[in-house]
C-alpha distance (Angstrom), angle and dihedral (degrees) to the residues before:
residue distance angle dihedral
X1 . . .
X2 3.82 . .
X3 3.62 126.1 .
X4 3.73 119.1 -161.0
X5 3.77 118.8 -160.4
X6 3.63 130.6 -138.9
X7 4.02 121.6 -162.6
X8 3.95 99.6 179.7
X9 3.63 110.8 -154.4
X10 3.86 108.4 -76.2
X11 3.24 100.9 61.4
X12 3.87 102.0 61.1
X13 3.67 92.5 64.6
X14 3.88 113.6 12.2
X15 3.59 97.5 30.0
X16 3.35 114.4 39.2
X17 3.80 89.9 138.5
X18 3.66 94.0 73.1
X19 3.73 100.3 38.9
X20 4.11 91.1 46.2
X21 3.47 94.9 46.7
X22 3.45 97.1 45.0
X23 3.63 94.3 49.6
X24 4.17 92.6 43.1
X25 4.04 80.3 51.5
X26 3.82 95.1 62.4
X27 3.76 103.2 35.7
X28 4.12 77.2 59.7
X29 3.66 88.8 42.7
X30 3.42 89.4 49.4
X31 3.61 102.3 -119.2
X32 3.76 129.4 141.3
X33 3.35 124.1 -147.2
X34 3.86 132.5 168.8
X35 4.23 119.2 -139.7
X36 3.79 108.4 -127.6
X37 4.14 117.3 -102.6
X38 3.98 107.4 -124.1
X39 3.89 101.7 3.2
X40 3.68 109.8 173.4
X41 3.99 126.2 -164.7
X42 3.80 110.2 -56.9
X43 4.15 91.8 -125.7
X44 4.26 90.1 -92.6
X45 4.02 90.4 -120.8
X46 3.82 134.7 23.7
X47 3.99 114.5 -101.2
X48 3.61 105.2 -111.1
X49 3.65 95.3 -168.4
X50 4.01 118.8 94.3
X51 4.03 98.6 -128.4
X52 3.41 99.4 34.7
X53 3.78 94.3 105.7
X54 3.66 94.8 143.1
X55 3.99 98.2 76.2
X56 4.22 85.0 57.2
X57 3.79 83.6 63.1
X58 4.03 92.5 79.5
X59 3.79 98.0 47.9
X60 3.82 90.6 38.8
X61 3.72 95.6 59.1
X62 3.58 82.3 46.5
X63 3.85 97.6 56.1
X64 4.31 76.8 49.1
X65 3.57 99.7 55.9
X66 4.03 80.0 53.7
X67 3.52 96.9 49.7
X68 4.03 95.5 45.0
X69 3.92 87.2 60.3
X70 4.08 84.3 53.8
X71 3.36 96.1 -122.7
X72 3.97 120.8 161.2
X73 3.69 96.6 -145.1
X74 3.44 142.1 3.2
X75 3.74 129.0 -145.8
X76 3.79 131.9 -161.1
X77 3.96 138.6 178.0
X78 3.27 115.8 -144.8
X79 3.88 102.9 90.1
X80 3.97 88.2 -143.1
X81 3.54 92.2 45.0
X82 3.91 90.1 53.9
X83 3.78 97.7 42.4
X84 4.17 85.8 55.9
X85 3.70 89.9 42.9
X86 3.81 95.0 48.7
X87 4.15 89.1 42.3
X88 3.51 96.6 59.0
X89 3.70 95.0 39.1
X90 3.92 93.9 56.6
X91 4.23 83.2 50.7
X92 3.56 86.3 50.6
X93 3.68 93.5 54.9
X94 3.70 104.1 39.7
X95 4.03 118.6 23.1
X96 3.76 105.2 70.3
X97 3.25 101.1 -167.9
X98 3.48 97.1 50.6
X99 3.85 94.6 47.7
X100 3.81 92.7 55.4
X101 4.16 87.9 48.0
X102 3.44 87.6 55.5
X103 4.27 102.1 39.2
X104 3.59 82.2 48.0
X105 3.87 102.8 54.3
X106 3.74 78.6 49.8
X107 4.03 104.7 65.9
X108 3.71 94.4 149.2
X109 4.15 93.0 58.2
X110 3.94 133.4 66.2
X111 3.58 106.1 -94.1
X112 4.10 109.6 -108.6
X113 3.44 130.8 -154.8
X114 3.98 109.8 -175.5
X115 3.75 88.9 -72.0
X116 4.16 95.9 145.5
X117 3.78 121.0 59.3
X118 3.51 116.7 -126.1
X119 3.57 117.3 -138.9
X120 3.60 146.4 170.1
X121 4.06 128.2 -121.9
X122 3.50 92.0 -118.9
X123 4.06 93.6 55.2
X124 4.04 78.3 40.0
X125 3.94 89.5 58.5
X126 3.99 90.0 46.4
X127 3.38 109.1 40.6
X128 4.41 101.6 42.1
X129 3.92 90.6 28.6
X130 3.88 115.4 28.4
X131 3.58 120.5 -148.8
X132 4.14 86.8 -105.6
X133 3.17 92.1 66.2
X134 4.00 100.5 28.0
X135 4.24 82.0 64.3
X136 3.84 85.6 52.7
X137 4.00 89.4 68.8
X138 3.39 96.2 42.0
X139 4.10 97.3 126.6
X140 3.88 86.9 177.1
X141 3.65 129.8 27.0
X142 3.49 120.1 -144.1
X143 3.23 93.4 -137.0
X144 3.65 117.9 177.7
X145 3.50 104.8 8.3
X146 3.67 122.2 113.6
X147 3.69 128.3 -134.5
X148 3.84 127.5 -152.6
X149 4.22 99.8 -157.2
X150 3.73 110.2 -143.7
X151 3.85 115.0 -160.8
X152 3.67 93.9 172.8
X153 3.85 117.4 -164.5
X154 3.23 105.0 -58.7
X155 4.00 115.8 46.6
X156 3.95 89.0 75.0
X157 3.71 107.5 28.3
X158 2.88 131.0 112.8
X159 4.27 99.1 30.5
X160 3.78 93.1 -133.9
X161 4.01 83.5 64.1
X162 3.61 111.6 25.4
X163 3.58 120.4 114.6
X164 3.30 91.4 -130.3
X165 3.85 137.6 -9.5
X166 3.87 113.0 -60.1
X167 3.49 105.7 -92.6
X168 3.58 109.1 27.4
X169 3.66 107.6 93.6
X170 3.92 86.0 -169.8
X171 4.09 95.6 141.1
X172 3.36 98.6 52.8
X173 3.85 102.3 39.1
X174 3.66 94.6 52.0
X175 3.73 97.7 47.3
X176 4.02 85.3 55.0
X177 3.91 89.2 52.2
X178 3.84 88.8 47.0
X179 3.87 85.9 51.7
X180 4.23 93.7 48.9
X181 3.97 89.2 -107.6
X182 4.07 115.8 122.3
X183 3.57 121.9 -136.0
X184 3.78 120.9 -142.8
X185 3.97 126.6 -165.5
X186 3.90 117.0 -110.3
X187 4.02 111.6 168.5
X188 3.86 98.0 -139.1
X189 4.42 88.6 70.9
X190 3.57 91.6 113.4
X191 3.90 105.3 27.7
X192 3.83 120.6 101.2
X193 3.48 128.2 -75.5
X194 3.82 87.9 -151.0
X195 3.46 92.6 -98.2
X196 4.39 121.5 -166.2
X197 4.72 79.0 6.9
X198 3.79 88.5 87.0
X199 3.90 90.3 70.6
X200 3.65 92.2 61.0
X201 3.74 102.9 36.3
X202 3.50 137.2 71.0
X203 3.91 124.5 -98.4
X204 3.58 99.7 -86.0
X205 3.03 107.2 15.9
X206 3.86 98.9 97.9
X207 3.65 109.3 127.0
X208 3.60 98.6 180.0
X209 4.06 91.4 51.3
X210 3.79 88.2 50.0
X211 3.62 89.6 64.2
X212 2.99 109.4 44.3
X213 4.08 89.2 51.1
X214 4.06 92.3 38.2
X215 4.20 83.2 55.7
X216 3.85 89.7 43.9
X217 4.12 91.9 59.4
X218 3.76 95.1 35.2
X219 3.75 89.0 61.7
X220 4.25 81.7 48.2
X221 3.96 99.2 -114.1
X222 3.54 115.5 167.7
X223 3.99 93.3 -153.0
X224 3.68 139.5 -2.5
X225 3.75 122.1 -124.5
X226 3.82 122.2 -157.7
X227 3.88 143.8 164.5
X228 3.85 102.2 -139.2
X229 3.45 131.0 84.1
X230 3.48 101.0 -153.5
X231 4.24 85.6 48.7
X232 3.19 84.7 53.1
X233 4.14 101.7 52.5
X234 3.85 85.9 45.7
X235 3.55 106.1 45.7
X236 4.43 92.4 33.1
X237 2.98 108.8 31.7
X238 3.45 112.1 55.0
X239 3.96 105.8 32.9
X240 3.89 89.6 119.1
X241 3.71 91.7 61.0
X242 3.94 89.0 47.8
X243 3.52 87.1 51.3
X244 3.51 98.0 49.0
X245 3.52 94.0 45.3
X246 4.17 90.8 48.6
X247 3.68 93.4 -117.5
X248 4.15 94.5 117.2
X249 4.20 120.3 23.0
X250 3.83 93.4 -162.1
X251 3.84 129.2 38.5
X252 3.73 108.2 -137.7
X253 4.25 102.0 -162.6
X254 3.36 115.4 -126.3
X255 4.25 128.7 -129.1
X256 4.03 129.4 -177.9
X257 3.84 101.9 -120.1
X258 3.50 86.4 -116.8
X259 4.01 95.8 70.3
X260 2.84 91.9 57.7
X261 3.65 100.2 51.6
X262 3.53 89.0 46.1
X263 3.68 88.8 52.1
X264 3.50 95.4 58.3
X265 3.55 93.0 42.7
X266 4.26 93.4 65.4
X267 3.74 86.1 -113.3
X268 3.96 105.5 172.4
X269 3.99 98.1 -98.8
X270 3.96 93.3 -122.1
X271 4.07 84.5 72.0
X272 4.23 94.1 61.2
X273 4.04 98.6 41.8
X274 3.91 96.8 -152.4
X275 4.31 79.4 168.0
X276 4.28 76.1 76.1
X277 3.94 86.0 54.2
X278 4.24 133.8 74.8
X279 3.42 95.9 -65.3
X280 4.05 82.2 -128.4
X281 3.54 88.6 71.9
X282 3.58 94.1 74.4
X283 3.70 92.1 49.6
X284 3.59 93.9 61.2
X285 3.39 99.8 41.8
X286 3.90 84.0 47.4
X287 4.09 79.3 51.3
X288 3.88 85.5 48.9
X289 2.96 101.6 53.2
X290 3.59 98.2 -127.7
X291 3.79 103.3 121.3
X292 3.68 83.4 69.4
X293 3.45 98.3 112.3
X294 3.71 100.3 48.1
């Protein structure tokens, strides 16, 4: 089987840390997977509008590109890059009309017809590792730290997509207990972060972000982990300016999933970039004790 991969834009310049840990993860994981030639932006958010067939072009070609290197599947991090991905793949495969529309504005490409399945890493992780033998690997435990797991919006809407049913937050919690981390239950894991709001609103004043990371340290979570950049940038990177503007009492520092994989893993430390994190999130993990490997 082949596995195409799919960066999306983010992640090759403000996000390194989740695309070099995750990659660093499955070369120790023994997974091979092969970075898509010509991948263009994956359209940011899913059209919501019927006839608007045009912004499924972008991800389509994508889910092309995949299919002309023959892969089988193709797997992406970003969770908003996946749930676009994964959106236009299932209209690929099931409305006719709209398929030949779109193969047809596209005269210069291979027509496609939902050949490739679309997955995310977590699924990845599960399905061509196992959590058995994931824990087997483990070089470091994180033992005693506890994770808040952020699913965001878009990792389990819509149901035809999700990676799991909204709600669960199986995938994520049991590769953290594979990896020696505990998981704890805050209610705000699959609220927004606020999303596109922080370009119109003041630093600070993101009510939706303060939620989710005032839920996060009421349920006592050391960190957060996500899989979206943007998530990430909202709910990280601006906890001082929720502080100072009394919208949060605690930060809660913020991790791509990935890291801390990667961590636990014994993956050199140059491959998970926590210098591109809160600087406090090395402290505690120094506290931790989870840098120990490193």
């Amino acid at each position: 089987m082949k596995i195409s991969y799919y960066p999306g834009c983010t992640l090759k310049y403000k996000a390194k840390n989740l695309e070099t840990s995750a990659l660093a993860s499955l070369a120790a994981l023994g997974i091979d997977v092969e970075e898509m030639d010509r991948w263009n932006c994956c359209g940011a958010v899913y059209s919501l509008a019927h006839d608007d067939l045009i912004h499924m072009v972008g991800p389509a070609r994508n889910l092309i590109r995949a299919k002309e290197q023959g892969a089988d599947k193709i797997v992406t991090l970003c969770s908003m890059c996946y749930n676009t991905l994964a959106r236009v793949n299932q209209l690929m495969k099931n409305d006719v009309e709209k398929r030949d529309t779109i193969n047809r504005f596209m005269d210069e490409e291979i027509d496609y017809f939902g050949e490739v399945e679309v997955v995310h890493y977590l699924t990845l992780i599960k399905e061509e590792v196992g959590w058995k033998a994931l824990r087997e690997k483990v070089q470091k435990p994180l033992e005693g730290l506890k994770v808040a797991s952020y699913y965001g919006c878009t990792l389990q809407r819509p149901q035809e997509v999700g990676i799991e049913p909204l709600g669960s937050f199986a995938l994520m919690r049991e590769m953290f207990d594979a990896i020696g981390a505990e998981t704890i239950a805050f209610n705000a894991a699959d609220s927004c972060c606020g999303s596109y709001q922080v370009i119109c609103e003041e630093p600070g004043d993101n009510r939706a972000a303060a939620k989710v990371i005032s839920s996060a340290a009421a349920g006592g979570a050391d960190v957060m982990a996500t899989s979206c950049p943007l998530c990430e940038f909202n709910l990280g990177k601006q906890q001082d300016e929720l502080i100072a503007k009394g919208n949060i009492t605690r930060q809660v520092p913020t991790l791509y999933f990935t890291q801390l994989l990667a961590m636990a893993l014994g993956v050199d430390a140059a491959e998970y970039h926590l210098e591109l994190n809160d600087s406090s999130v090395q402290e505690l993990l120094k506290t931790k004790n989870c840098l120990a490997a490193v």
